[in-house]
C-alpha positions as CSV (number, residue, x, y, z in Angstrom):
1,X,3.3,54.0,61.7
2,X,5.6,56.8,60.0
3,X,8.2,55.5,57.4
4,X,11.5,56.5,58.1
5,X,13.3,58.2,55.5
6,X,15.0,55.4,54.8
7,X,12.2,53.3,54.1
8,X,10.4,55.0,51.6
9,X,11.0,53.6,47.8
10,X,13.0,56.4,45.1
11,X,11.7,55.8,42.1
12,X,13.3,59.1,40.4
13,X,15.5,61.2,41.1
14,X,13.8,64.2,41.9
15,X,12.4,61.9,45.2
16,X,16.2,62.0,46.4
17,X,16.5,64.3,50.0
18,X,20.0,65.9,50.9
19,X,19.8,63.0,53.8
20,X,20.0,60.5,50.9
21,X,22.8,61.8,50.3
22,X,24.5,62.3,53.1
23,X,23.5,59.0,54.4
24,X,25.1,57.5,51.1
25,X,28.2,59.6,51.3
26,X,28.5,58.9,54.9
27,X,28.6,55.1,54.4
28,X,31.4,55.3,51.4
29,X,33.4,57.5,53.8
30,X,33.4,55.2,56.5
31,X,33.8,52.1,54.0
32,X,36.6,53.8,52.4
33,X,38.2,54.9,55.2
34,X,38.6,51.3,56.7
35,X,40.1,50.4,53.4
36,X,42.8,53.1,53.8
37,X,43.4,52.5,57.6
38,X,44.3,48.7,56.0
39,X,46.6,50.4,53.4
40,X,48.5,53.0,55.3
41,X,49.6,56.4,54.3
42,X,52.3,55.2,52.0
43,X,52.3,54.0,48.7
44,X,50.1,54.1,45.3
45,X,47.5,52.5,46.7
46,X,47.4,54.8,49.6
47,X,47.3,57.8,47.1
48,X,44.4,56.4,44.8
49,X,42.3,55.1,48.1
50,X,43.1,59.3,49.1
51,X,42.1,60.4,45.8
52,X,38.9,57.9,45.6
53,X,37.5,59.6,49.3
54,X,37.6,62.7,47.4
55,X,36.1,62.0,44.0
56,X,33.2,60.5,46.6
57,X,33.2,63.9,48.3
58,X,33.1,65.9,45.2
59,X,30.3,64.0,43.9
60,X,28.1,63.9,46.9
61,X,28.9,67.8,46.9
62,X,28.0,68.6,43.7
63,X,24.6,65.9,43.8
64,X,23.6,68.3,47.3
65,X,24.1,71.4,45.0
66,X,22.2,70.3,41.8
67,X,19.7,69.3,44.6
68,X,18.9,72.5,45.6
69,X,18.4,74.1,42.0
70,X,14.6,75.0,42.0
71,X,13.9,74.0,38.6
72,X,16.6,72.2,37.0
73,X,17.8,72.2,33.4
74,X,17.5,69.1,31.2
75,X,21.5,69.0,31.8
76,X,21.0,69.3,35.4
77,X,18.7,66.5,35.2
78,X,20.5,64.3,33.5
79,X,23.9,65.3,35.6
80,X,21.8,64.3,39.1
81,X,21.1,61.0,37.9
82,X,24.7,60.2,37.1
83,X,26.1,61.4,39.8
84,X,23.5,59.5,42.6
85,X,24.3,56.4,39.9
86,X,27.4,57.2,40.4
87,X,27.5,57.1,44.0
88,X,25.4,54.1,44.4
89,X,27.4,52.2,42.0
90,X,30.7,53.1,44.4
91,X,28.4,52.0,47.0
92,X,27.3,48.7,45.4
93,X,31.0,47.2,45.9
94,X,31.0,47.0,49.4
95,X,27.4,45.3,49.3
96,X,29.2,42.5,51.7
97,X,30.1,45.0,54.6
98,X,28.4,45.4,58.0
99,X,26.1,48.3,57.8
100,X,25.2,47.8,54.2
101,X,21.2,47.5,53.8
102,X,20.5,47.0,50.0
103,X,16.8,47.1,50.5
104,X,17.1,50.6,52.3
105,X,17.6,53.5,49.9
106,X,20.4,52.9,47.5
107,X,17.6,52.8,45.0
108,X,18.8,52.8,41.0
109,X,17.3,55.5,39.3
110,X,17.1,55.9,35.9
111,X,15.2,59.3,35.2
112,X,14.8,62.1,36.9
113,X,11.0,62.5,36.6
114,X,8.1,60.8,35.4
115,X,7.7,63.3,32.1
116,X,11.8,62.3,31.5
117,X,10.7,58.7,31.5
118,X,7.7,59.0,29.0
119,X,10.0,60.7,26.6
120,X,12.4,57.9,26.4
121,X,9.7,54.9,26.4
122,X,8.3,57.6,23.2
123,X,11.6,57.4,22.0
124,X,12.3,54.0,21.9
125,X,8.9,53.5,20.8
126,X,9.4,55.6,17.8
127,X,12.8,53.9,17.1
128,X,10.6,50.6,16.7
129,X,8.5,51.7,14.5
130,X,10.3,53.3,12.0
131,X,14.2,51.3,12.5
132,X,17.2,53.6,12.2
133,X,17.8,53.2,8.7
134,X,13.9,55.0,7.6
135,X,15.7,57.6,6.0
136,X,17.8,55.6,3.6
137,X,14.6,53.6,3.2
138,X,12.4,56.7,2.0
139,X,15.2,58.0,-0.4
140,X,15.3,54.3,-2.0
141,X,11.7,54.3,-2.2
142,X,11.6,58.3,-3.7
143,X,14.2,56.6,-6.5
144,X,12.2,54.0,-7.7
145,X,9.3,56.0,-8.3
């Protein structure tokens, strides 16, 4: 038996599909768009609920476009995984809603890559070692010799 897309497990963020997306935007817009149908087209709330369907658009948009870059830039890295966090936290707040399937593929991802994940277990590795105050340590200890 064939997974369906949205069975499969994302584990980074380079595993995320344009579907993933679109699937994710799709259910904000919808979600959203209930809650504005509720509010009406006057009003402050009305306005936010207006501005918050596009900040969901903008994101998904530029997620789809930083997607498509064939060999992204640590910045463009880093800017995928906020923005699908992003998204998915959005997402997260209508966990109670019919249609909402936590299990499916609003995965948290924390790295883009396996390589981006070994350099920040290195990192914090090397932070235990040595604490953040080695430097101040060394000088002390270059004094009292």
């Amino acid at each position: 038996m064939i997974n369906s897309p949205f069975e499969r497990t994302i584990t980074y963020a380079e595993d995320l599909t344009p579907e993933d997306i679109r699937g994710l935007e799709t259910f904000l817009n919808v979600q959203l768009g209930q809650v504005y149908e509720e509010v009406g087209e006057t009003g402050e709330i009305s306005f936010a609920m207006r501005a918050l369907l596009r900040l969901v658009s903008d994101s998904a948009g530029l997620l789809d476009t930083l997607l498509r870059v064939e060999r992204p830039d640590t910045w463009q890295r880093a800017m995928i995984v906020r923005e699908w966090q992003r998204l998915r936290s959005t997402a997260s707040d209508f966990n109670h809603c019919d249609g909402y399937d936590h299990g499916r593929w609003w995965y948290q991802v924390r790295h883009f890559d396996a390589a981006d994940e070994a350099a920040e277990q290195e990192q914090i590795r090397q932070f235990a070692e040595t604490g953040p105050y080695i430097d101040e340590q060394r000088k002390r200890q270059g004094q009292a010799d």
